[in-house]
N, CA, C and O atoms as a Tinker XYZ file with bonds, in Angstrom:
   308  protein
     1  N     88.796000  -71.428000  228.117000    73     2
     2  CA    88.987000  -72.724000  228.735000    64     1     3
     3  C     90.171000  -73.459000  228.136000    63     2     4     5
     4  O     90.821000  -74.221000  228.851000    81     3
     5  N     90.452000  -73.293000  227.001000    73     3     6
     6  CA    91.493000  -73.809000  226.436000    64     5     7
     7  C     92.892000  -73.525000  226.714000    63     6     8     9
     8  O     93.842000  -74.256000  226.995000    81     7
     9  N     92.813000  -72.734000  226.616000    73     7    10
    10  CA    94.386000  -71.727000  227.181000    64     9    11
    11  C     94.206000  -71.977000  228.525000    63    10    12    13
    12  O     95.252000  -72.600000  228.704000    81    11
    13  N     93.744000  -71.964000  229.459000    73    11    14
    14  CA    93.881000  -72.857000  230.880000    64    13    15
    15  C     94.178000  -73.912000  230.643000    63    14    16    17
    16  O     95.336000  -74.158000  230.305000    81    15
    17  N     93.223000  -74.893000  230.741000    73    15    18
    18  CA    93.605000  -76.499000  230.347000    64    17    19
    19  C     95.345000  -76.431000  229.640000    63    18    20    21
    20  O     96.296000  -77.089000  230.061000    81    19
    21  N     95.365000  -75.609000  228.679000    73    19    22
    22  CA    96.634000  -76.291000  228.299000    64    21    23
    23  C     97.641000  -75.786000  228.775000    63    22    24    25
    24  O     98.708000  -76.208000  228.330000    81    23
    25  N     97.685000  -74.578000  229.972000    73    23    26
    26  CA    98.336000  -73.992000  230.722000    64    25    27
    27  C     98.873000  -74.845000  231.870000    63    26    28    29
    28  O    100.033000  -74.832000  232.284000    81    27
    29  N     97.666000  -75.732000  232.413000    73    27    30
    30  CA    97.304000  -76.599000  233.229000    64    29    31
    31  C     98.300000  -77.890000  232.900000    63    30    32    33
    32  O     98.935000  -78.386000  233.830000    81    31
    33  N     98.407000  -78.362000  231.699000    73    31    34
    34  CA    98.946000  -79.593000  231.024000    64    33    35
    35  C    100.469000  -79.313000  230.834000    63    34    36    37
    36  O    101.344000  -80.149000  231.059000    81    35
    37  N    100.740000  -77.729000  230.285000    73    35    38
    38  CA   102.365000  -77.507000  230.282000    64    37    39
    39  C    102.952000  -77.817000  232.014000    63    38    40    41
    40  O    103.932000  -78.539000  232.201000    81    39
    41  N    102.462000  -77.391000  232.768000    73    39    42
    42  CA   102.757000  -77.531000  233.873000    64    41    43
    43  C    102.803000  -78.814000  234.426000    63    42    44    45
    44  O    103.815000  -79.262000  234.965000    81    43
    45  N    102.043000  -79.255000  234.347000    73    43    46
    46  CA   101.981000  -81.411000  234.216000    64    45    47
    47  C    103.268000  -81.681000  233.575000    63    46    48    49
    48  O    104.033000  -82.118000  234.435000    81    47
    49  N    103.910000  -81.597000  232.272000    73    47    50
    50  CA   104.617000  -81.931000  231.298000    64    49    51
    51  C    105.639000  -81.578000  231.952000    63    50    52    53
    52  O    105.926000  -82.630000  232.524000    81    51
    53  N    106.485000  -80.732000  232.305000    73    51    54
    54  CA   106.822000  -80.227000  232.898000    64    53    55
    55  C    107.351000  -80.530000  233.926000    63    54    56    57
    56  O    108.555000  -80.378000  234.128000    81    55
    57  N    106.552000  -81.001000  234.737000    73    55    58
    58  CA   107.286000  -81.518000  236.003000    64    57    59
    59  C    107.104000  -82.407000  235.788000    63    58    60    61
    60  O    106.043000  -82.260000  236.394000    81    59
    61  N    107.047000  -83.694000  235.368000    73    59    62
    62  CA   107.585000  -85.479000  234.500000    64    61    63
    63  C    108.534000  -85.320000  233.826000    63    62    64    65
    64  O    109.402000  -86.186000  233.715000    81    63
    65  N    108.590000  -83.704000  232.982000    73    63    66
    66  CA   110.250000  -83.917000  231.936000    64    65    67
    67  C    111.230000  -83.547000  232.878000    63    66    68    69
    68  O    112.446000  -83.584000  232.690000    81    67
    69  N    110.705000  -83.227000  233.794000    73    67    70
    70  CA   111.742000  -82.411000  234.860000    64    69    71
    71  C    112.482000  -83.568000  235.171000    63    70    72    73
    72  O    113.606000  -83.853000  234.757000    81    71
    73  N    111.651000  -84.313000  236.051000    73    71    74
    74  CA   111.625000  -85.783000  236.800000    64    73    75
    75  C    112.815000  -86.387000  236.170000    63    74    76    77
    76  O    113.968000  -86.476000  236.590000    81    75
    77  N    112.425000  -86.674000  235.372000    73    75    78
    78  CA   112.624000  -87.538000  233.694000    64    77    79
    79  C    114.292000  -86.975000  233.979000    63    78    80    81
    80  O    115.158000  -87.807000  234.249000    81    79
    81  N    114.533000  -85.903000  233.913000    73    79    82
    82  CA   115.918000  -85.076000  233.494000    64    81    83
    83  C    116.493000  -84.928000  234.721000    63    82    84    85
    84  O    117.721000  -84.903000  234.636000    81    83
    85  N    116.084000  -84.825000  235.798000    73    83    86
    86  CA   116.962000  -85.226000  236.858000    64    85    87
    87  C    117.456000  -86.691000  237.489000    63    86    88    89
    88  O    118.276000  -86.995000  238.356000    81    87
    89  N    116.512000  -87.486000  236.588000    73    87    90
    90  CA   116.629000  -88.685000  236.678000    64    89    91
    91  C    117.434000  -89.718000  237.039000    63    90    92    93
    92  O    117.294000  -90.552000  237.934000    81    91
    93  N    118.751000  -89.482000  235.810000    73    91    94
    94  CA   119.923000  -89.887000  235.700000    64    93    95
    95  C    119.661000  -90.715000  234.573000    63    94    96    97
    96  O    120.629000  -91.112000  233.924000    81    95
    97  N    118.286000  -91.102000  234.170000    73    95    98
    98  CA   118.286000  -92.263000  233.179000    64    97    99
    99  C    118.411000  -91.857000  231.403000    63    98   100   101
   100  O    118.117000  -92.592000  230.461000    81    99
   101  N    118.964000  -90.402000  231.359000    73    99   102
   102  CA   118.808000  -89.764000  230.430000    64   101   103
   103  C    120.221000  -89.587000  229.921000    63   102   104   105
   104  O    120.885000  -88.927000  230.719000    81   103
   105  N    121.055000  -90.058000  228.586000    73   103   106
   106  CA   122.121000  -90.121000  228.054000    64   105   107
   107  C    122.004000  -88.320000  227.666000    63   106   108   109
   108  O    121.069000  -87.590000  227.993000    81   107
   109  N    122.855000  -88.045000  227.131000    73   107   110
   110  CA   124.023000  -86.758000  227.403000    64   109   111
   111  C    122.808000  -85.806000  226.413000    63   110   112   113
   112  O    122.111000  -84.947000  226.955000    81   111
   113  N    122.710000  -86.106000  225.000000    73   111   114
   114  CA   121.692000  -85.859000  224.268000    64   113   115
   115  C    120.612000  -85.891000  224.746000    63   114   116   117
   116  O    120.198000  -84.760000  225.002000    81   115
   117  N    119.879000  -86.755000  225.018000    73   115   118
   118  CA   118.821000  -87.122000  225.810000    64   117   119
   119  C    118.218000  -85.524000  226.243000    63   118   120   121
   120  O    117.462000  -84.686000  225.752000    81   119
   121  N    119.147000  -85.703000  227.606000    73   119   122
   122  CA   119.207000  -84.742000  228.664000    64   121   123
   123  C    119.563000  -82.898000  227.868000    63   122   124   125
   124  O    118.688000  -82.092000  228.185000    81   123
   125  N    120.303000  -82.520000  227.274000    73   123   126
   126  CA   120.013000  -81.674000  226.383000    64   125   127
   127  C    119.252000  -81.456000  225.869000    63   126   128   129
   128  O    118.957000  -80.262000  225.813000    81   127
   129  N    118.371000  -82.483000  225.108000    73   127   130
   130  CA   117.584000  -82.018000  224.240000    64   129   131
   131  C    116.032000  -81.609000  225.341000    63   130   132   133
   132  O    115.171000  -80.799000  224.999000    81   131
   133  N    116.016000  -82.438000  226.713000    73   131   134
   134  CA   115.078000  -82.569000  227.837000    64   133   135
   135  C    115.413000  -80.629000  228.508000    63   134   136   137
   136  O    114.499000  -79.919000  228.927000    81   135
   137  N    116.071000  -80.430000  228.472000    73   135   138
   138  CA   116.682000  -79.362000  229.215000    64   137   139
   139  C    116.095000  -78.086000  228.250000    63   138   140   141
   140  O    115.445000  -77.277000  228.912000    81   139
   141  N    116.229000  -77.717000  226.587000    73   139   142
   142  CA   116.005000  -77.523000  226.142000    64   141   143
   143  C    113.888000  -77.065000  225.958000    63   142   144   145
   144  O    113.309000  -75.989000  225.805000    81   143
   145  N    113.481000  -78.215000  226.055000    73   143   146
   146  CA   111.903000  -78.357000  225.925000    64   145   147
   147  C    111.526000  -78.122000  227.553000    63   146   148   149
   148  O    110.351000  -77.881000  227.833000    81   147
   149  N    112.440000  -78.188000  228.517000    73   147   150
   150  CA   112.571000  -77.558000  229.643000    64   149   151
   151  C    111.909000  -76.018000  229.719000    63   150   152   153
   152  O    110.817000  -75.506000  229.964000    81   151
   153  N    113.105000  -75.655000  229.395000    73   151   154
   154  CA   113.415000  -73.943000  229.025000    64   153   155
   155  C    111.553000  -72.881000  227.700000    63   154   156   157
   156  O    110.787000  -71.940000  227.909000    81   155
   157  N    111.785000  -73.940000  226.476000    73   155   158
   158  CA   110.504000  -73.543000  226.190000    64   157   159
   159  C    108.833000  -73.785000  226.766000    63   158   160   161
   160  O    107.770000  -73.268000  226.422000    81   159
   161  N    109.162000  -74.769000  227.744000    73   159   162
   162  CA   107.804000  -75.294000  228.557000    64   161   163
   163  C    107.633000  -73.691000  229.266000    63   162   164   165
   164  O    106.682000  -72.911000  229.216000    81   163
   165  N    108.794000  -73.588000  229.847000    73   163   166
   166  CA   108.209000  -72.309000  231.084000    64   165   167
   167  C    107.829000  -71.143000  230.233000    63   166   168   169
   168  O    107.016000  -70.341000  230.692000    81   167
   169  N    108.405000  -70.935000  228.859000    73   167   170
   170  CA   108.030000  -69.607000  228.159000    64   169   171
   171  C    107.109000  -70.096000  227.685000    63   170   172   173
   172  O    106.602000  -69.233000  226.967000    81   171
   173  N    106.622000  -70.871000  227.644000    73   171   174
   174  CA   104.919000  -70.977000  226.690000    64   173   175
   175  C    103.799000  -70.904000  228.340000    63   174   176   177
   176  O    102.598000  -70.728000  228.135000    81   175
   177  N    104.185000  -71.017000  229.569000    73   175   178
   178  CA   103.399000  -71.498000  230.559000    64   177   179
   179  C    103.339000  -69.950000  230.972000    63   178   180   181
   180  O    102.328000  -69.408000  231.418000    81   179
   181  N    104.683000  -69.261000  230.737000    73   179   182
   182  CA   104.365000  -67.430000  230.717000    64   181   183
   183  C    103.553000  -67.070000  230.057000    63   182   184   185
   184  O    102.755000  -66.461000  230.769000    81   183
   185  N    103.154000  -67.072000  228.767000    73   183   186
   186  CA   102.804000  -66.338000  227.632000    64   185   187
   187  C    101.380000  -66.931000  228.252000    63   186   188   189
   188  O    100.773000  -65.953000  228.687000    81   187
   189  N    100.580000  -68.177000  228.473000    73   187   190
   190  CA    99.863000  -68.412000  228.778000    64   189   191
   191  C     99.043000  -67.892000  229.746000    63   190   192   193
   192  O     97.842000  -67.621000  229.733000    81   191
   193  N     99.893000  -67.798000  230.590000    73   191   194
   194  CA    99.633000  -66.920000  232.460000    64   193   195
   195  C     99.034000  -65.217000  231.946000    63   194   196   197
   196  O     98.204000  -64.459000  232.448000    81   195
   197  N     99.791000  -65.130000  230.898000    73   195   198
   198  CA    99.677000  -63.421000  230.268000    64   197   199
   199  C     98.106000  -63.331000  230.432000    63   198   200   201
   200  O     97.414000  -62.612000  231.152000    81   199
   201  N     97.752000  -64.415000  229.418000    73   199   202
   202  CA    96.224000  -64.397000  228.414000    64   201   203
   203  C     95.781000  -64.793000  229.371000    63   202   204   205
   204  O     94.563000  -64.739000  229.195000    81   203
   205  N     96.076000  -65.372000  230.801000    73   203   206
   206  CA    94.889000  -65.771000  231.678000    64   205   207
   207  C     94.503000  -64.502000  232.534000    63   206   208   209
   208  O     93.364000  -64.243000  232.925000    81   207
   209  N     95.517000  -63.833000  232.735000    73   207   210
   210  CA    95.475000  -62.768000  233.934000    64   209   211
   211  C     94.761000  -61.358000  232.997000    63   210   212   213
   212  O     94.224000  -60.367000  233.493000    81   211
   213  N     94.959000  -61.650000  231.571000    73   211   214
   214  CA    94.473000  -60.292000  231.201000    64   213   215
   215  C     92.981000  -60.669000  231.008000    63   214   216   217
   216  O     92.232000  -59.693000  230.987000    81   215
   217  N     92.372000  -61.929000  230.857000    73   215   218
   218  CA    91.473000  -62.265000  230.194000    64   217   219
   219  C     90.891000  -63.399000  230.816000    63   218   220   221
   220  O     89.985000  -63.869000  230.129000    81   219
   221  N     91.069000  -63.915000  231.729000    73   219   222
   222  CA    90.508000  -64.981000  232.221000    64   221   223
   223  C     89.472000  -64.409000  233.010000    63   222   224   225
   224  O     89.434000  -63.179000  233.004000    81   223
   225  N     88.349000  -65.208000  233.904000    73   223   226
   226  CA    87.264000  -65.502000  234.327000    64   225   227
   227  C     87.416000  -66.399000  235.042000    63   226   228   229
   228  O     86.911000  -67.350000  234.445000    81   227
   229  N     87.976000  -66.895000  236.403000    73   227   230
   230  CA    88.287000  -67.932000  236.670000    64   229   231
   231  C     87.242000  -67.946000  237.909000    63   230   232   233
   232  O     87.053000  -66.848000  238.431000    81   231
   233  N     86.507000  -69.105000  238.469000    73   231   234
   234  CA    85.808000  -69.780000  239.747000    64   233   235
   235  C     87.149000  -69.998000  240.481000    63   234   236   237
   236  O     88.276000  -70.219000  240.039000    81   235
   237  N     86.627000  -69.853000  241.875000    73   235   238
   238  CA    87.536000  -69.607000  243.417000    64   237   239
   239  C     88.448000  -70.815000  242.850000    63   238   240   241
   240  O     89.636000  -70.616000  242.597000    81   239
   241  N     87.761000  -72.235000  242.637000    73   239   242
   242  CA    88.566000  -73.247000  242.177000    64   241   243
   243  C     88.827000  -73.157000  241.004000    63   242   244   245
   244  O     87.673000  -73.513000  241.242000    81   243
   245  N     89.111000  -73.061000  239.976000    73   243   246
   246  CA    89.934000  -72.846000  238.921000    64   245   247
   247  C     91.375000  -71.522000  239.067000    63   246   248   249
   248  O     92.479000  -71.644000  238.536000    81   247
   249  N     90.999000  -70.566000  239.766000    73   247   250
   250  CA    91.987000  -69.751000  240.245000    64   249   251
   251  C     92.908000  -70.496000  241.111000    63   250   252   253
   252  O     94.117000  -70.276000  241.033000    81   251
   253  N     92.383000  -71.452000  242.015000    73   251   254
   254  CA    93.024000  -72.581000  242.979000    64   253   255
   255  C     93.911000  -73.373000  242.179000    63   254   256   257
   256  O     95.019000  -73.660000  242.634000    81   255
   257  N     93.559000  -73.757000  241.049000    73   255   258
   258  CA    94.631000  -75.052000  240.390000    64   257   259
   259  C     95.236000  -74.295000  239.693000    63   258   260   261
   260  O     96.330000  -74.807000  239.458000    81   259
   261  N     95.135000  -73.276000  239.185000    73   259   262
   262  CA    96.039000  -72.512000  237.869000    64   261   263
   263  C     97.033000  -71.911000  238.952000    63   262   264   265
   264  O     98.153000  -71.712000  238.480000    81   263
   265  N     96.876000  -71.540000  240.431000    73   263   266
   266  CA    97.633000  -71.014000  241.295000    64   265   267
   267  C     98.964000  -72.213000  241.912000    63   266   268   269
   268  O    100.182000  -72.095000  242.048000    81   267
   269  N     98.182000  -73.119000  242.117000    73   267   270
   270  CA    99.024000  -74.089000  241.851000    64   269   271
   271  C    100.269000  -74.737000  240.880000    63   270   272   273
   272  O    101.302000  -75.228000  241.335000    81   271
   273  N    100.090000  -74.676000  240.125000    73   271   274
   274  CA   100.873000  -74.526000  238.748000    64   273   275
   275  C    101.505000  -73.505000  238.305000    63   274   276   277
   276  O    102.271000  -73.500000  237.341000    81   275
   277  N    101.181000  -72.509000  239.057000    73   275   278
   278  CA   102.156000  -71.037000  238.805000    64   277   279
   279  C    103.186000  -71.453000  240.098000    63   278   280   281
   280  O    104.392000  -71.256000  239.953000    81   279
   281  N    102.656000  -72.049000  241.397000    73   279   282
   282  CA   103.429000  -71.998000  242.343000    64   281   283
   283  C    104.668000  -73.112000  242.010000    63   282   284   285
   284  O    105.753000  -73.052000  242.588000    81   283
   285  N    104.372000  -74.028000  241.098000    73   283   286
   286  CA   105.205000  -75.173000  241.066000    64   285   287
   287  C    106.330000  -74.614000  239.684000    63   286   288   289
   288  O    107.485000  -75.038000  239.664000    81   287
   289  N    105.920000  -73.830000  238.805000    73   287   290
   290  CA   106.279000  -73.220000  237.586000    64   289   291
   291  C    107.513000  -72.337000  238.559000    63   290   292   293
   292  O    108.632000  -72.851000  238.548000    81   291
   293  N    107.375000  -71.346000  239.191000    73   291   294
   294  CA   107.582000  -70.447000  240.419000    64   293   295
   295  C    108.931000  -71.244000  241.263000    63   294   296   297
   296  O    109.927000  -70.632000  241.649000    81   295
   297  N    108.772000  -72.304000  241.391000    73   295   298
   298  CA   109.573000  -73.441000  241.933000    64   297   299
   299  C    110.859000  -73.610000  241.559000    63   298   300   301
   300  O    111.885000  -73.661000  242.237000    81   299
   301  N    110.611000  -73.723000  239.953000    73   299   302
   302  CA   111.543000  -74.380000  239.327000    64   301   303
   303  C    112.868000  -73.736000  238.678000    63   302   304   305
   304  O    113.914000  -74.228000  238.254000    81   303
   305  N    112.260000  -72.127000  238.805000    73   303   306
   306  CA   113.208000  -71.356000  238.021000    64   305   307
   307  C    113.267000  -70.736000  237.448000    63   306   308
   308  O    114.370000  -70.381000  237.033000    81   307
């Protein structure tokens, strides 16, 4: 349950830092350093997806929202 949930939450984070970084309201640094925690969001939301697909147990709906979040992850790049 944990490694979902927080699979669930990188993906949240994620698309607000996204937001956030396409924004415009983000100075030069800012936006680097946003771009950056960008790039490690999606490799921790992989590594996560790993441990769900080898090892998860998921209900029709929990497969539903984690599918979701792969589709929006999937989205971005």
């Amino acid at each position: 349950e944990g490694i979902y949930h927080a699979n669930f939450v990188v993906a949240r984070m994620h698309r607000a830092l996204k937001h956030l970084a396409d924004g415009g309201v983000l100075d030069a640094a800012q936006k680097e350093k946003a771009l950056a925690t960008l790039k490690r969001q999606k490799e921790l939301f992989a590594s996560g997806m790993e441990t769900i697909r080898q090892h998860g147990k998921m209900t029709a709906t929990g497969a539903a929202v984690i599918q979701g979040a792969c589709d929006y992850m999937a989205s971005v790049g």
